[in-house]
C-alpha positions in Angstrom: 5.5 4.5 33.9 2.1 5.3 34.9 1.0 2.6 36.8 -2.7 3.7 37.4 -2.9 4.3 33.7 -1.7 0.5 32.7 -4.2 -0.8 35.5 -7.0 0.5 34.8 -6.6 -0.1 31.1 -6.0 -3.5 32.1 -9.2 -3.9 34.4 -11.1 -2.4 31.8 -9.6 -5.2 29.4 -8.6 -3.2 26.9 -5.5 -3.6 24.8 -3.2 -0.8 23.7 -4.3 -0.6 20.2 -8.1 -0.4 21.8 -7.5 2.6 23.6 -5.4 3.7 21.4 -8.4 3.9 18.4 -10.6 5.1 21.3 -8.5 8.0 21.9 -7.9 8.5 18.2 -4.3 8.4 18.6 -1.2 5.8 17.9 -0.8 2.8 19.5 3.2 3.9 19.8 2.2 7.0 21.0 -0.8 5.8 23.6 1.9 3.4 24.9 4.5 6.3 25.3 2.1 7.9 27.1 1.3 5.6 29.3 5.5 4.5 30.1 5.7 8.3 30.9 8.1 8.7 27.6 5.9 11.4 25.8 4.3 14.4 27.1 0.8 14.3 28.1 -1.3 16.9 27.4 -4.6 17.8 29.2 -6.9 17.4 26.6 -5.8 14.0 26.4 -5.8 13.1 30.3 -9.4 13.9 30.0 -10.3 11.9 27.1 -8.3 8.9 28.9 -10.2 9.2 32.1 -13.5 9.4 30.5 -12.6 6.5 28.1 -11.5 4.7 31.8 -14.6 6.1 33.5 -12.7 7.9 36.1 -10.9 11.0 37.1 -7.6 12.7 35.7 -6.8 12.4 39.3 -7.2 9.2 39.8 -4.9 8.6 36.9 -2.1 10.7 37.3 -2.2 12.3 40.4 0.5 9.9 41.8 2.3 10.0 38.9 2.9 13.7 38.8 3.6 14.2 42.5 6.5 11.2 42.0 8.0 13.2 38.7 8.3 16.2 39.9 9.8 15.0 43.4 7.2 16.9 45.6 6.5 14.4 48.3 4.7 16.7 51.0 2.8 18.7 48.5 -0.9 17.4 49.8 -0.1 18.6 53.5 1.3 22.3 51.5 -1.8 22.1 49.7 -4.3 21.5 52.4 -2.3 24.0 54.8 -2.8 26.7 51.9 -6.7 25.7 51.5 -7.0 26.5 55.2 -5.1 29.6 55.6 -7.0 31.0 52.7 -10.6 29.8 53.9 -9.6 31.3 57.4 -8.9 34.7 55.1 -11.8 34.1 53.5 -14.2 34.3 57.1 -12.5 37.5 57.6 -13.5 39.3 54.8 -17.8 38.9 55.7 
C-alpha cells in the first residue's frame, strides 16, 4: 500500500471515485494504484501529485525505496552527489 498516497487523499477529503474522475481513470484501477497492486506509471504520479498539490516525492518516494528493498540508498545517493560535485571543481 502506499500510505502517503491514501493520506493525503484523505486530508484532501476526497473519496476514491473523486480522484479517480479527477485523474480520468477507474475507481478499481485508482484504488489498485494506490494498494500498490497495479503498476504506476509516471505520467500518472504527476497527475496525482498535482491533483494532491504536492510532489511525486512526497508521494512515493517512501514507497519505492521499501519495494525495492534499498534501505541505504539516500546516504549512496548523497555520497555520489558529492563525489561528482568534488569532480566537478576539478574540471574549472
Amino acid at each position: 500500500m502506499i500510505i502517503a498516497l491514501k493520506e493525503e487523499r484523505q486530508k484532501h477529503h476526497y473519496s476514491l471515485q473523486t480522484m479517480a474522475n479527477k485523474l480520468g481513470v477507474s475507481k478499481t484501477y485508482y484504488w489498485q494504484v494506490e494498494q500498490g497492486q497495479r503498476r504506476l506509471v509516471y505520467s500518472l504520479a504527476v497527475k496525482i501529485a498535482k491533483v494532491l498539490d504536492c510532489t511525486t516525492n512526497d508521494l512515493f518516494y517512501d514507497y519505492f525505496i521499501e519495494k525495492l528493498n534499498l534501505e541505504g540508498v539516500e546516504s549512496d545517493v548523497k555520497d555520489f552527489k558529492k563525489n561528482k560535485k568534488r569532480k566537478s571543481n576539478y574540471n574549472l
